[in-house]
C-alpha positions in Angstrom: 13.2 6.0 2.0 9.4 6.6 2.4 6.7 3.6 2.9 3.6 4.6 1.0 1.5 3.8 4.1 3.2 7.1 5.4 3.1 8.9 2.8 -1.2 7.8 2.3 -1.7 8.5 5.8 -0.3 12.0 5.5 -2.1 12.6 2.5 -2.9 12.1 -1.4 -0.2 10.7 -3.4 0.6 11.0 -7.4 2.4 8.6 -8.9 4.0 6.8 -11.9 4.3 3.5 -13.1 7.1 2.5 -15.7 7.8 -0.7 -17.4 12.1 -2.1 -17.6 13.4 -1.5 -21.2 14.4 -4.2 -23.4 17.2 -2.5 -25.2 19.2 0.3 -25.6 16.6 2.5 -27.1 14.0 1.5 -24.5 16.5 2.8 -22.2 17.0 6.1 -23.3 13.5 7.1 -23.4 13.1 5.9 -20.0 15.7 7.5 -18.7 14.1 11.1 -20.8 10.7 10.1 -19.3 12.4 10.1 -15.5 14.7 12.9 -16.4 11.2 14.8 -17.4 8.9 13.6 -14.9 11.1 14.1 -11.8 10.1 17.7 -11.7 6.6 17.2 -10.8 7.6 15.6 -7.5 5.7 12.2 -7.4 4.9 10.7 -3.9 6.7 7.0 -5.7 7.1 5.5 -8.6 6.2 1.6 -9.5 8.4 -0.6 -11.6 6.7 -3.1 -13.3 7.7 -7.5 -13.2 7.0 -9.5 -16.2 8.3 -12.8 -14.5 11.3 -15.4 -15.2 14.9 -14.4 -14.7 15.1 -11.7 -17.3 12.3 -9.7 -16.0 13.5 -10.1 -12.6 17.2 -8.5 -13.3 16.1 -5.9 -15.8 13.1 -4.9 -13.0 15.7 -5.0 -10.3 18.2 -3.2 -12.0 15.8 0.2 -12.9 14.8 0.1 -9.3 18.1 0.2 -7.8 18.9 2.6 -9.9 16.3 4.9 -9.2 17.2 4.4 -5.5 20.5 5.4 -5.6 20.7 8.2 -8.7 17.3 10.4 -8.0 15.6 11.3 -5.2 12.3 9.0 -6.4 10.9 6.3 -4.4 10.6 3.5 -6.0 8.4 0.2 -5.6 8.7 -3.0 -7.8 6.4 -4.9 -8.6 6.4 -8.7 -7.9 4.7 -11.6 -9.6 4.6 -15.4 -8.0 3.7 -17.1 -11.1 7.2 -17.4 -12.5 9.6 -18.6 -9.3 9.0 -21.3 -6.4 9.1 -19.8 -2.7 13.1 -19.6 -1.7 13.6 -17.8 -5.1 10.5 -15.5 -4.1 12.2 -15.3 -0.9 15.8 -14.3 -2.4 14.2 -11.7 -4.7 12.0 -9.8 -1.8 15.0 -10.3 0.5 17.5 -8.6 -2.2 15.0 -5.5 -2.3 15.3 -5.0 1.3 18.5 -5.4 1.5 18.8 -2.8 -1.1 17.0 -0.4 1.1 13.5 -0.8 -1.0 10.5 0.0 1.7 7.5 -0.5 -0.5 6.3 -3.6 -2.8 3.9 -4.5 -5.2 2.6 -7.8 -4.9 1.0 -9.2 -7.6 -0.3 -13.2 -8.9 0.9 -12.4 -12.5 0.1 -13.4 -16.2 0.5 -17.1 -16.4 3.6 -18.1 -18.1 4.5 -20.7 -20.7 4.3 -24.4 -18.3 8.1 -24.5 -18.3 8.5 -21.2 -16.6 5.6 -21.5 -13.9 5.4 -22.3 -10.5 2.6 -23.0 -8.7 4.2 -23.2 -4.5 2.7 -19.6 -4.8 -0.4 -19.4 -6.7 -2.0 -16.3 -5.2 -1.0 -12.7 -4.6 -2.5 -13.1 -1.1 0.6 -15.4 -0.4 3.1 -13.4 -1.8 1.9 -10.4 0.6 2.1 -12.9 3.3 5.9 -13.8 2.0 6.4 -10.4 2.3 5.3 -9.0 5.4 7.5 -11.9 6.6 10.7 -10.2 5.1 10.2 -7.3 6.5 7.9 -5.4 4.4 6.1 -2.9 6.4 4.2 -1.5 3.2 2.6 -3.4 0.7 0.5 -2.9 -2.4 -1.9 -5.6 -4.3 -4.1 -4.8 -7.7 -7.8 -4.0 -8.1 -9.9 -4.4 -11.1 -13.0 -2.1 -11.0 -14.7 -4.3 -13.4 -13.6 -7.8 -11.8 -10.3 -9.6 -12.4 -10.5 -12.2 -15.6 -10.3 -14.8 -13.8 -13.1 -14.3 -11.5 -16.3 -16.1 -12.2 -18.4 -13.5 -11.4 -18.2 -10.1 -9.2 -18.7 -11.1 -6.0 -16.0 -13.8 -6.0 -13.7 -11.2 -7.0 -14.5 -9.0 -4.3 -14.3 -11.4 -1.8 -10.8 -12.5 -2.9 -9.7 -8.3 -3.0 -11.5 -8.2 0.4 -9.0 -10.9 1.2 -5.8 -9.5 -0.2 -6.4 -6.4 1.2 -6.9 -7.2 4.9 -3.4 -8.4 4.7 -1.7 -5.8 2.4 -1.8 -2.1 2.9 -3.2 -0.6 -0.2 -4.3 -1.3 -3.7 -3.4 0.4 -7.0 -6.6 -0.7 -9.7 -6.6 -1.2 -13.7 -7.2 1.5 -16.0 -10.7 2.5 -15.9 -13.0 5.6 -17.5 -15.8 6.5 -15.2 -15.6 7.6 -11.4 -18.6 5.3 -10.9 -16.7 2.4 -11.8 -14.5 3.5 -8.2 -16.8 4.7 -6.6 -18.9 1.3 -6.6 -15.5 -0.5 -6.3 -14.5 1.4 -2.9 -18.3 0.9 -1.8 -18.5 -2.6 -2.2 -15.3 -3.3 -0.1 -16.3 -1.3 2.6 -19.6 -3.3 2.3 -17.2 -6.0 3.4 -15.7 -4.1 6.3 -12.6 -3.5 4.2 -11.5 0.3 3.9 -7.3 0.3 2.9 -6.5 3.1 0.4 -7.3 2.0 -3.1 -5.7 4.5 -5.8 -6.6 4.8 -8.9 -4.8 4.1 -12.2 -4.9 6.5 -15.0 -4.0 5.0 -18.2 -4.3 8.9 -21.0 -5.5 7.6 -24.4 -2.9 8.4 -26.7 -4.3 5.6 -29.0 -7.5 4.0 -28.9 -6.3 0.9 -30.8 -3.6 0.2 -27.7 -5.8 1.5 -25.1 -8.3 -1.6 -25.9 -6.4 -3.6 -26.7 -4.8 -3.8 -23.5 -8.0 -3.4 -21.9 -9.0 -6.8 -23.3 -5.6 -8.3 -21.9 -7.8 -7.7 -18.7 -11.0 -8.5 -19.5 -11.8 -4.6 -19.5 -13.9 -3.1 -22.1 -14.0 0.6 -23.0 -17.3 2.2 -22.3 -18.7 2.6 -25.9 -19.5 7.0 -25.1 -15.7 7.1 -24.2 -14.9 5.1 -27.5 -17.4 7.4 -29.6 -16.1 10.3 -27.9 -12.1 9.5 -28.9 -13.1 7.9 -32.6 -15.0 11.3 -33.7 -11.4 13.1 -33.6 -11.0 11.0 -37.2 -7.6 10.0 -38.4 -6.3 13.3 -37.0 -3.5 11.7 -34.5 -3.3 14.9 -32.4 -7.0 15.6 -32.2 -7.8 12.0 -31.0 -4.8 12.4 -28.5 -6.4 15.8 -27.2 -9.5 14.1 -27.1 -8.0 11.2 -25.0 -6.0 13.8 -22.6 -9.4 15.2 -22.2 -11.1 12.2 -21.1 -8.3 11.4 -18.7 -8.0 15.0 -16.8 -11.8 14.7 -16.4 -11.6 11.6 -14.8 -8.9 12.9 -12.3 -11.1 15.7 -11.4 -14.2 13.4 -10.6 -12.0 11.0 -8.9 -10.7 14.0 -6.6 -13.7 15.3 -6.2 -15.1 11.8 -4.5 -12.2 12.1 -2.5 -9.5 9.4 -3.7 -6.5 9.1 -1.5 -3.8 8.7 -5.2 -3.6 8.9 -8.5 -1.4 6.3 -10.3 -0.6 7.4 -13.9 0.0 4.5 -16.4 2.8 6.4 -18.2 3.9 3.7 -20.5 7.2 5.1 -20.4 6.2 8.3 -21.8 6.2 11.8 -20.1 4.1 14.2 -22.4 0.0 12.7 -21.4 0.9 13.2 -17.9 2.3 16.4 -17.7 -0.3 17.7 -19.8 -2.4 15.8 -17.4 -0.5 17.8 -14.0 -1.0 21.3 -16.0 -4.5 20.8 -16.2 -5.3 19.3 -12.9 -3.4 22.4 -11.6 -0.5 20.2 -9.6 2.4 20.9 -10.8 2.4 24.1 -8.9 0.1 22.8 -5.9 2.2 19.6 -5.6 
């Protein structure tokens, strides 16, 4: 299977991020989102981790899966939050053992007290944990506009600087303007750090989700995309044009400034970002 570091230092990758389903109809329209995305050829595919033991089988389970029954690369992501070391430890050392090349390492959501852990408070360990294992290729997260939890800018990018002299790459939040990266990738290399950071793409669909997941991490909207998206009305498709618009314009800038991958936030859903790969021309230049 191939490590993303490869597959980065031979080039630009495109990629997808889905999230485990729940039930039985979650898992049929991920496996028509797979079935429908496979075609465009991505360089990998992320699984996402919510934490406890749930998350961690139903997370396991899609990625094995997508190992052995298509010809995707799959990474999963991994929170510390939710398990102390040896079962942090058992879980990376299953996904080797699975054949799994790539990881995502993240800290996680905090969980309710019960279900946290704290021998592993950082995603900074977790890559360490990791690179331990084995793991030749590892991933951590960026947020353009700071991580929540940061007091303030700088602190946060000292603490990516951090993470990312030990992992590999970094996949960021959702974000709207290229400037947003661009100041991001500058500001790192300010620090003498220069590891591929790609850029996630999250295609408004819905304005109403879009923000409010942006809150979840402490992202607001810019208010001329907002304006932009709300003048299509209560016309569903027009605002979902709109938001396809505002996405494949994005792609283009971020291209043009010469970003090594474009992670696509696909919610599980196939339609924004194929529309997305027609526009941007790749699905016959990919």
């Amino acid at each position: 299977m191939a490590r993303i570091t490869d597959l980065l230092a031979a080039g630009r990758t495109f990629s997808f991020e889905f999230f485990p389903p729940k039930d039985e109809d979650e898992q049929r329209l991920l496996t028509r989102t797979i079935s429908d995305l496979q075609p465009l050829q991505p360089s990998f595919v992320s699984v996402t981790y919510r934490g406890g033991r749930i998350s961690r089988e139903r997370t396991t389970r899609v990625v094995i899966d997508l190992l052995r029954t298509t010809d995707l690369t799959p990474m999963p992501h991994l929170t510390c939050v939710a398990h102390p070391r040896f079962e942090l430890g058992e879980i990376i050392g299953g996904f080797r053992a699975a054949g799994l090349e790539n990881l995502l390492a993240l800290g996680g959501d905090p969980l309710p007290a019960e279900e946290s852990y704290k021998e592993l408070a950082y995603a900074s360990q977790l890559v360490e944990l990791g690179r331990h294992l084995g793991f030749e290729s590892i991933g951590v997260a960026a947020h353009p506009a700071g991580h929540p939890k940061s007091p303030d800018l700088v602190s946060d990018r000292e603490h990516l600087a951090f993470k990312l002299r030990l992992a590999d790459f970094a996949i960021t939040q959702f974000f709207f303007r290229v400037e947003e990266y661009e100041r991001l990738r500058e500001e790192l290399a300010a620090l003498g750090v220069t590891k591929p950071i790609l850029a996630g793409i999250m295609p408004i669909t819905s304005l109403v989700s879009v923000q409010r997941m942006a809150q979840l991490s402490g992202y607001a909207v810019p208010d001329d995309i907002v304006r932009r998206i709300e003048a299509g009305g209560d016309d569903r498709e027009e605002i979902r044009r709109r938001g396809i618009e505002v996405a494949t314009e994005l792609c283009r800038d971020l291209l043009e400034a010469g970003v090594p991958g474009l992670h696509f936030y696909t919610l599980n859903f196939s339609k924004a970002t194929r529309e997305i790969y027609t526009k941007l021309g790749l699905v016959t230049h990919h």
